[in-house]
C-alpha positions as a printed NumPy array, in Angstrom:
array([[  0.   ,   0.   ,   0.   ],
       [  1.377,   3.256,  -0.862],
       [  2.279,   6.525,   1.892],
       [ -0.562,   9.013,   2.126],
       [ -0.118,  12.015,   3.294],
       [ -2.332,  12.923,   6.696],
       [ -3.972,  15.354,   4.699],
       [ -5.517,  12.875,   1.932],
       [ -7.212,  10.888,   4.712],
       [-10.364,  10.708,   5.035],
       [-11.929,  13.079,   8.004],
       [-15.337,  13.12 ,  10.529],
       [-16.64 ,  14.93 ,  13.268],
       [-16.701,  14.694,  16.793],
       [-20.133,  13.753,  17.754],
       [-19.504,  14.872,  21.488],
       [-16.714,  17.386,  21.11 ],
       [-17.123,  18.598,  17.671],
       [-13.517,  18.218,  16.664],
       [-12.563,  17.323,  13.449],
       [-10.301,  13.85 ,  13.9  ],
       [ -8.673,  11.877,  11.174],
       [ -8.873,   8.483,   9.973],
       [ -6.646,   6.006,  11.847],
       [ -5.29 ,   2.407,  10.894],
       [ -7.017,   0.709,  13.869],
       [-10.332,   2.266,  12.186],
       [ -9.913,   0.402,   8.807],
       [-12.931,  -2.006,   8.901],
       [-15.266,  -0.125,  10.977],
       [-14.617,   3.708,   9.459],
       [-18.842,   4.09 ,   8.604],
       [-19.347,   3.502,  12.781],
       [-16.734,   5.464,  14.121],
       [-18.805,   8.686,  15.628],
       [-16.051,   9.871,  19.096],
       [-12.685,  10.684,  18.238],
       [-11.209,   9.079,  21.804],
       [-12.671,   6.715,  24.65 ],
       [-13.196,  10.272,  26.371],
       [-15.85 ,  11.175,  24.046],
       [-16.902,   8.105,  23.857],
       [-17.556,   7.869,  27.714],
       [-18.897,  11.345,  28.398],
       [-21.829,  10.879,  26.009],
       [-23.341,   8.383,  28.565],
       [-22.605,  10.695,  30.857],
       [-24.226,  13.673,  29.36 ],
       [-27.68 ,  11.356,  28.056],
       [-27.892,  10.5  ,  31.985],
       [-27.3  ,  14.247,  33.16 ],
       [-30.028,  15.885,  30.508],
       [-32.438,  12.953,  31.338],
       [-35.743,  14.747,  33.632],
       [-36.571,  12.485,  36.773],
       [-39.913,  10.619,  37.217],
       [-39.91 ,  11.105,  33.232]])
């Protein structure tokens, strides 16, 4: 496979954040789920869901 520059790769949003974060190697197979850029983001949107949700709702 031929050197690309971090540039050409491909690019998504942040779903929690809203940081732009680049494709990554250990992404390959699953590119069309990935939605957090780190297990940060990842984590803190349980976090926020529980925070927002309205008791005896």
């Amino acid at each position: 496979m031929k050197m690309r520059k971090k540039s050409d790769l491909p690019q998504k949003t942040c779903v929690t954040c809203g940081r732009p974060f680049t494709w990554r190697k250990k992404w390959e197979k699953v590119w069309d789920e990935v939605r957090y850029c780190s297990d940060r983001c990842r984590n803190e949107r349980g976090s926020k869901e529980r925070k927002h949700a309205t008791p005896g709702a």
